[in-house]
C-alpha positions as CSV (number, residue, x, y, z in Angstrom):
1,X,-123.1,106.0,104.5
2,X,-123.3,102.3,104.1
3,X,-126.6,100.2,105.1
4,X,-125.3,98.2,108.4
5,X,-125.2,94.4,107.2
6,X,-123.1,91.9,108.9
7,X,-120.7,89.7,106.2
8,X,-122.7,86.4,105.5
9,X,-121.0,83.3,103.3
10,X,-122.8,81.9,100.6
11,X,-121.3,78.7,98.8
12,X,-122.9,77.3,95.8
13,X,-122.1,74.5,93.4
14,X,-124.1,75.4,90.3
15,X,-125.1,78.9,88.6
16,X,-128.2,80.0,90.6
17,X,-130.2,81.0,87.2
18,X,-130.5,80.8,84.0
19,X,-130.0,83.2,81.2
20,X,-131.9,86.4,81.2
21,X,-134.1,85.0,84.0
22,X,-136.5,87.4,85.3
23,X,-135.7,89.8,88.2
24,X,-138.6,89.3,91.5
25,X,-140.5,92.3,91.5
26,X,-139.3,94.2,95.6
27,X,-139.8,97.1,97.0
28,X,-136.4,98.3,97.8
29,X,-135.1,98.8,101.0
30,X,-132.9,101.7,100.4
31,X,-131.4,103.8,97.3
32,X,-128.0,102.0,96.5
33,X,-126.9,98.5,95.6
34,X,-123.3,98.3,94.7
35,X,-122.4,95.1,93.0
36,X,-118.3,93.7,92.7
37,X,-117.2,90.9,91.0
38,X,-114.1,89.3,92.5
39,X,-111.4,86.7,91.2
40,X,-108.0,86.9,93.0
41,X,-107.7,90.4,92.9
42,X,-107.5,91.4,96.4
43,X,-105.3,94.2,96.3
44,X,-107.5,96.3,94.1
45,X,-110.8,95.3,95.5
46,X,-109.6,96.6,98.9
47,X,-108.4,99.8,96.9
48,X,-112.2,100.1,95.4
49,X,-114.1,99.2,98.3
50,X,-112.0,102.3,100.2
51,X,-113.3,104.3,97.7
52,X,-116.6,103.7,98.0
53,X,-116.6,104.4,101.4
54,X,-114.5,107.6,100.7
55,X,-117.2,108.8,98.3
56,X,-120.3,107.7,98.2
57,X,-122.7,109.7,100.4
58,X,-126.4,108.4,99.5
59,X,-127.1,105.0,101.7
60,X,-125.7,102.0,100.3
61,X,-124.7,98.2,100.2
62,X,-122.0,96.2,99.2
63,X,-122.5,92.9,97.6
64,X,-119.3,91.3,96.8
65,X,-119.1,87.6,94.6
66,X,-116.1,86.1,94.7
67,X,-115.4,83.4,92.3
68,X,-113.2,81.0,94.1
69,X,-110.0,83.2,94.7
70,X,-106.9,81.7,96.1
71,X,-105.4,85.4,96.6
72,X,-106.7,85.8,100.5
73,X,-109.8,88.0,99.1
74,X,-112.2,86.5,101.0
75,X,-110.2,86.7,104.0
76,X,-109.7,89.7,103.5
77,X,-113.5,90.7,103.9
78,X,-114.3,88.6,107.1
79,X,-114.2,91.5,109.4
80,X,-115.9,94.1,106.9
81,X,-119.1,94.5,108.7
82,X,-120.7,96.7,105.4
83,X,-119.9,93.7,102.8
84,X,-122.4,91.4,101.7
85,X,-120.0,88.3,100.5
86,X,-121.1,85.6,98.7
87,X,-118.0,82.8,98.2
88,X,-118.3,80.5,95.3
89,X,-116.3,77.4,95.4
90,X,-116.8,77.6,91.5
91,X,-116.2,79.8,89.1
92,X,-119.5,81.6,87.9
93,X,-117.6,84.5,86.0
94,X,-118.3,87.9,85.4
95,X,-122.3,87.8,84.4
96,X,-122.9,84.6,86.1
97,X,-121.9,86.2,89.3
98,X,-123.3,89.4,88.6
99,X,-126.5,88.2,88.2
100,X,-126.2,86.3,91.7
101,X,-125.6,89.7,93.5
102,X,-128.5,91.2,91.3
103,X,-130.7,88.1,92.7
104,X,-129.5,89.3,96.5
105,X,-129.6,93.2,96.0
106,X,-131.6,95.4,98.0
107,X,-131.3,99.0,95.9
108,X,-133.3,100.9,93.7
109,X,-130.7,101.5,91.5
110,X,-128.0,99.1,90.7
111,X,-124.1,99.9,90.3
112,X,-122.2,97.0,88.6
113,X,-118.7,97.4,89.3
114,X,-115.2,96.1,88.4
115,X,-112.5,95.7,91.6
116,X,-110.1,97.4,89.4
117,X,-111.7,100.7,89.7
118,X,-111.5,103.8,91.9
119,X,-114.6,105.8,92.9
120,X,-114.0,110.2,92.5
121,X,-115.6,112.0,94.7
122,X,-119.3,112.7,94.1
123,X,-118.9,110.1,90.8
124,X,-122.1,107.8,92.3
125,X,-124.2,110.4,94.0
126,X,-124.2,112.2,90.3
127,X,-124.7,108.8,88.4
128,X,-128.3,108.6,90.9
129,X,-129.0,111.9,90.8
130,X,-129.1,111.5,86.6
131,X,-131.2,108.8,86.7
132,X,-133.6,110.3,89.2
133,X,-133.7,113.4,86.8
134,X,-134.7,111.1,83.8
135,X,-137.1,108.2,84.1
136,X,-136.6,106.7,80.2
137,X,-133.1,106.2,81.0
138,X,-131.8,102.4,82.3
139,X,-128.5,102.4,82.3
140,X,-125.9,105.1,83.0
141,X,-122.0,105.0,82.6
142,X,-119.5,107.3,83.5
143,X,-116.3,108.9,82.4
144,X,-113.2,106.4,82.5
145,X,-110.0,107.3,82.9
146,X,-106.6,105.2,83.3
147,X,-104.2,104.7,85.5
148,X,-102.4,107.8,84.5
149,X,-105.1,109.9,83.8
150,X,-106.3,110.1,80.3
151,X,-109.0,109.5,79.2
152,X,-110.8,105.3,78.1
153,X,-112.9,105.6,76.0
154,X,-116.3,104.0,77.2
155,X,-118.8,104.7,74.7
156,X,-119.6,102.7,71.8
157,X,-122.5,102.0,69.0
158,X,-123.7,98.7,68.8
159,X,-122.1,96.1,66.4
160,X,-123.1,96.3,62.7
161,X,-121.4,95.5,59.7
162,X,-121.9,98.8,58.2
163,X,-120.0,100.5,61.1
164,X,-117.3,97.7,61.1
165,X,-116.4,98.8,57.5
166,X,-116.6,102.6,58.4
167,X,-114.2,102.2,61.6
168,X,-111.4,100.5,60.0
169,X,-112.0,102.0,56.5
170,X,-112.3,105.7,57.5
171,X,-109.6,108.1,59.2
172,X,-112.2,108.7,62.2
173,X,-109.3,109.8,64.7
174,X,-109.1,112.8,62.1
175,X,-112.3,113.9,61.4
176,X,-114.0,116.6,63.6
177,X,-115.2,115.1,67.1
178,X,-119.1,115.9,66.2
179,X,-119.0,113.7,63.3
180,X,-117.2,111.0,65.2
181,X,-119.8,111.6,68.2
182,X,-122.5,110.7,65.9
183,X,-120.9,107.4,63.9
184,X,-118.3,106.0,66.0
185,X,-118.5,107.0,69.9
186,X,-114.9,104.9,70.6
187,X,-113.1,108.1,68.9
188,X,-115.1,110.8,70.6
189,X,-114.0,113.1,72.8
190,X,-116.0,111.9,75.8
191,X,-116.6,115.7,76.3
192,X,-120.4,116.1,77.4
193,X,-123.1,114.2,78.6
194,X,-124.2,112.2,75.4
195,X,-127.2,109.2,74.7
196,X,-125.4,106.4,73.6
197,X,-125.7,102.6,72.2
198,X,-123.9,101.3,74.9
199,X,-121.1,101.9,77.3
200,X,-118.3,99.7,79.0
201,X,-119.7,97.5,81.5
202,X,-116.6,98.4,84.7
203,X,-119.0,100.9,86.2
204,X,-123.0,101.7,85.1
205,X,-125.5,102.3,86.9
206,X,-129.0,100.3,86.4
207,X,-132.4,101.1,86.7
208,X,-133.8,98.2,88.9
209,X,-136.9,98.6,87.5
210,X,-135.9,98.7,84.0
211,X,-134.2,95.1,84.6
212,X,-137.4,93.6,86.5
213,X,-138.9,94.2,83.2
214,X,-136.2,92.9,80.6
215,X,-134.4,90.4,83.2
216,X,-130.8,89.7,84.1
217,X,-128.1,89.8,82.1
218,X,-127.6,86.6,79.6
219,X,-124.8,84.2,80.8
220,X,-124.2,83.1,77.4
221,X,-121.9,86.2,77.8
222,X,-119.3,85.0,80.3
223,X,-117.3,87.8,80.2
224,X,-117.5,90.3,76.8
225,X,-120.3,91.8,75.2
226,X,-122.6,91.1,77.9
227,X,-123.3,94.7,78.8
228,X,-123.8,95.6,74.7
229,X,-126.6,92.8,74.9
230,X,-128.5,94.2,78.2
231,X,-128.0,97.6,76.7
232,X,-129.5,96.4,73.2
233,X,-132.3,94.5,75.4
234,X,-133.3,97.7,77.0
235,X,-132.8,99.7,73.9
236,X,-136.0,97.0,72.4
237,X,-138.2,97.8,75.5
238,X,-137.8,101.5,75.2
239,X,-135.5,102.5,78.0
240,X,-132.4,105.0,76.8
241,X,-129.0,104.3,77.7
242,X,-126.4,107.3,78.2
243,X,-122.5,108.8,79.7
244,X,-122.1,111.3,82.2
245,X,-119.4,113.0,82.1
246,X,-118.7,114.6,84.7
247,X,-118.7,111.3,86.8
248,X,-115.2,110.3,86.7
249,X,-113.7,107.0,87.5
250,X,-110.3,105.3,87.2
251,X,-110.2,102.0,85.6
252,X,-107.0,100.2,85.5
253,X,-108.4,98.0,82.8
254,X,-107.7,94.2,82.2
255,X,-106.1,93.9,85.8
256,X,-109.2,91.1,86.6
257,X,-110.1,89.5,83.1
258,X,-106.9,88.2,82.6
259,X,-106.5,86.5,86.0
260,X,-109.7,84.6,84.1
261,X,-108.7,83.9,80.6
262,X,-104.9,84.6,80.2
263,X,-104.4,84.3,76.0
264,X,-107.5,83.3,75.4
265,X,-108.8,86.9,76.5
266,X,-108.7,87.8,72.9
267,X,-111.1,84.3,71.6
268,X,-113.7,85.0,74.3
269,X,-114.0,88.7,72.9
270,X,-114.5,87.5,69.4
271,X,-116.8,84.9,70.6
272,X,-119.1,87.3,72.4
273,X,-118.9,89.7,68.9
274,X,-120.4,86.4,67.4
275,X,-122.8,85.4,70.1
276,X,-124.4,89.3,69.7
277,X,-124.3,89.2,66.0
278,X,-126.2,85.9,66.1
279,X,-128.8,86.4,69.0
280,X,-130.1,90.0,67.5
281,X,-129.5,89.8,63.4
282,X,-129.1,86.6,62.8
283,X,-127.3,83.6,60.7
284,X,-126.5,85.4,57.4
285,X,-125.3,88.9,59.6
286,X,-123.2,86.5,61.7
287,X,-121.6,84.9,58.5
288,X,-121.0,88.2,56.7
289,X,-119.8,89.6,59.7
290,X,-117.0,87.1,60.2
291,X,-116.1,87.5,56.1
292,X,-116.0,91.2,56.1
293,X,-113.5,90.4,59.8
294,X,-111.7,88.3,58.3
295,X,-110.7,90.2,55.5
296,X,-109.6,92.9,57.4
297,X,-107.4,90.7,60.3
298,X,-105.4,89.0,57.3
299,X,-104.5,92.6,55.8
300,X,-103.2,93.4,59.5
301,X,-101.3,89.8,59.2
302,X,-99.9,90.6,56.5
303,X,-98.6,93.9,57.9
304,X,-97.7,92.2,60.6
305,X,-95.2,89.9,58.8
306,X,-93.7,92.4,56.5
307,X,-92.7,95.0,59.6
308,X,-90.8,91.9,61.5
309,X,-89.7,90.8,58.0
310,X,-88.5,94.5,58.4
311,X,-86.8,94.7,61.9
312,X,-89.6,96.3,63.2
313,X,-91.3,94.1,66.4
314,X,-95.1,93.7,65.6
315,X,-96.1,92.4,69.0
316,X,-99.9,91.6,67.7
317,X,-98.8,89.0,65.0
318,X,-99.6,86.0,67.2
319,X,-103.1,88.1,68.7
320,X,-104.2,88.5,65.2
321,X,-103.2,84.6,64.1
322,X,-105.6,84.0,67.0
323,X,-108.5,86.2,66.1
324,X,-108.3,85.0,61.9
325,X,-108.4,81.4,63.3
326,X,-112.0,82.0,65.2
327,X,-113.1,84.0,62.4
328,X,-112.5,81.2,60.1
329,X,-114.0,78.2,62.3
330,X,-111.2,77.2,64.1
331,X,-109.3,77.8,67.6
332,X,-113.2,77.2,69.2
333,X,-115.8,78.2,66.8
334,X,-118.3,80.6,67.6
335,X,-121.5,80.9,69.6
């Protein structure tokens, strides 16, 4: 059951904190803070917040951010009495916002989650009860599923340019899942509970304590690859970072990022690749890094040309234009 907490308003005009700012030391009030980051996706937030309240049983609260929708969302929440709501008249996007409900949170533990998702049954209770059983661990992600059912794949090893050259190079979709579990997570089977580099940020589960010690997540990140660089962070300080399995959730996937970026979804993706590469190996990883890319989005270009010069409908030539460009220096350069 929720913690009772009437709906309050918040209305800022500049990002309350800076990048990978320290989280206040509290004792918290109660087990559960859940965390949702909103931007004109009313529809589905309603959807997820039912679902919370269908399934979650440990006490709880709701801290929603909304970054200035013009959807009714925030309407929409003036008579939830269990909602937290904090209404920016700007946009602070996805870690700048998160990191304002992290600021506000009550919880031990800390569930950052996307509007586009559905709670299963017993999903959070087993995502707490994990990291109650195992003190090293920070972060904790679940099994995604879409819309229809199958399975997302969630896990991933962090970015290097040896594993960049082994995904694309190698037939990993063919090889037998326990080598792919151990070289590249995106093709495994998702099948058991597994320690991992880092998972997909649309549901974890955070340690509290493990972020007063590392800090909040680094808004440098607006959007992508913020969650691989708090994993990495906590990866540096010890803490382990893993999937559960048998905590399912539905993610409908994209449904709220490209209310936000639209075409330029792809850019900010490649930028936050960059930012990464930059931040935690430096100049001359950053540059080989965008070679070694580069390389391998002009031999998809050039596939790309010769099926349409074919017939055939290739429908990422104009994505992959995009992506050579930022590799290159243009269409925005890099952080």
């Amino acid at each position: 059951m929720p913690s009772a907490r009437p709906i309050t308003a918040a209305t800022l005009g500049s990002s309350p904190c800076a990048p990978e700012e320290a989280l206040p030391r509290i004792t918290p009030s109660l087990p559960l803070s859940i965390l949702i980051v909103n931007t004109n996706s009313r529809d589905l937030l309603l959807g997820c917040l039912g679902s919370v309240r269908d399934t979650v049983e440990i006490p709880y609260e709701i801290i929603v951010v909304d970054n200035g929708s013009t959807d009714g969302s925030v309407e929409a929440l003036e008579h939830a009495r269990d909602v937290m709501l904090i209404a920016n008249r700007f946009n602070n996007w996805f870690t700048g916002a998160t990191n304002q409900a992290i600021l506000v949170s009550r919880g031990e533990f800390l569930l950052c989650l996307n509007p586009d998702t559905v709670l299963h049954a017993g999903a959070v209770d087993r995502l707490v009860a994990f990291l109650r059983e195992n003190p090293r661990v920070a972060v904790v992600g679940p099994r995604l599923l879409n819309g229809d059912g199958t399975l997302q794949p969630s896990c991933r090893n962090f970015l290097t340019n040896r594993r960049l050259v082994l995904q694309h190079l190698l037939p990993w979709r063919r090889m037998p899942n326990s080598w792919r579990r151990h070289a590249v997570l995106e093709y495994w089977d998702h099948d058991s509970p597994c320690g991992v580099d880092w998972v997909i940020g649309a549901c974890i589960l955070v340690r509290r304590s493990a972020v007063e010690q590392i800090g909040l997540k680094d808004e440098g990140y607006p959007i992508f690859h913020e969650e691989t660089d708090w994993c990495y962070r906590f990866r540096q300080a010890g803490w382990e970072t893993w999937f559960l399995s048998d905590a399912l959730v539905t993610h409908f996937g994209s449904q709220t990022v490209s209310k936000l970026w639209g075409r330029g979804l792809v850019l900010q993706f490649y930028k936050g690749k960059h930012r990464f590469i930059r931040k935690h190996y430096g100049r001359n990883a950053l540059l080989a890094h965008r070679l070694l890319l580069s390389g391998l989005l002009l031999a998809r270009l050039v596939r790309a040309n010769l099926a349409r010069l074919m017939g055939r409908p290739y429908a990422e030539i104009d994505v992959v234009q995009r992506a050579l460009a930022l590799q290159m220096g243009r269409g925005g350069g890099c952080e």
